[in-house]
N, C-alpha and C positions, 0 to 999 in steps of 0.2 A: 057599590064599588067605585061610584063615578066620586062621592065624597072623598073617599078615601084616597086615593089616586093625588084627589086635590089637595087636601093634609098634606104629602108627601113631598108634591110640586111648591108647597107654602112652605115649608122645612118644619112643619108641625108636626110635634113628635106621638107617634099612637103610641098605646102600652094595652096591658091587659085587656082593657075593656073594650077597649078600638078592638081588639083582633076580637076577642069571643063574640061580641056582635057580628061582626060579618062572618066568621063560622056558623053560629046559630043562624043566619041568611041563606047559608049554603047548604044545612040539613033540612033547612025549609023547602030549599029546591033542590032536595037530595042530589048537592055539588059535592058529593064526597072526596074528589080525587083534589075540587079547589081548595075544600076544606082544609085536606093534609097540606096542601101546598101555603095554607095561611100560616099553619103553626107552624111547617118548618120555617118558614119566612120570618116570624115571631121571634123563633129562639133564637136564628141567625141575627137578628136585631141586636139578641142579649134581653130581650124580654121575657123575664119567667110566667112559666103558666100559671093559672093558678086554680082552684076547685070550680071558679064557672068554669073556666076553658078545658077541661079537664069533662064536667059533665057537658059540656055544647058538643065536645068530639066523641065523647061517647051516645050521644044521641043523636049524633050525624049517622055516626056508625051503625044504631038499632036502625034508622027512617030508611037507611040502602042496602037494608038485612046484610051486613057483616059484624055479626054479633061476637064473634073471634077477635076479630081488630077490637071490639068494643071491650073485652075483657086483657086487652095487654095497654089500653091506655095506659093507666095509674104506672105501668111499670116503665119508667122511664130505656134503659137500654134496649128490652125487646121492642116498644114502641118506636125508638129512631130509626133501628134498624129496617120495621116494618114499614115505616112510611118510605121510606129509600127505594124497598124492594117496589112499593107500589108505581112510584114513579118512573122507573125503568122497565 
């Protein structure tokens, strides 16, 4: 995260791969709720997912047994919705 942060402060722009990396960091230390918060952060960028990011969230998802969230990834409007409600 500390790289990243710095990217940021440097005006260096992440995209797909920046963000699915540090997702996949965060199913690694089943950080699910950071996880959600990296992709909405991602899309709010304007950076589209793409099938890594897409399987890192859903295998964030399996590693914190919410196998539910893991099955509405792929659907993009149930998905936004879902991560909203999570964050609230």
């Amino acid at each position: 995260m500390r790289l990243f942060k710095r990217m940021k402060a440097a005006g260096i722009r992440r995209n797909e791969w920046t963000y699915s990396s540090l997702i996949n960091a965060c199913a690694k230390g089943k950080q699910l709720a950071l996880a959600l918060e990296l992709h909405r952060a991602m899309l709010t960028e304007g950076i589209p997912s793409n099938t890594v990011t897409f399987n890192t969230l859903i295998g964030a998802c399996e590693k914190c047994s919410e196998w539910r969230l893991a099955l509405q990834v792929p659907s993009g409007a149930a998905w936004a919705g879902e991560t909203r409600a999570r964050r609230e």
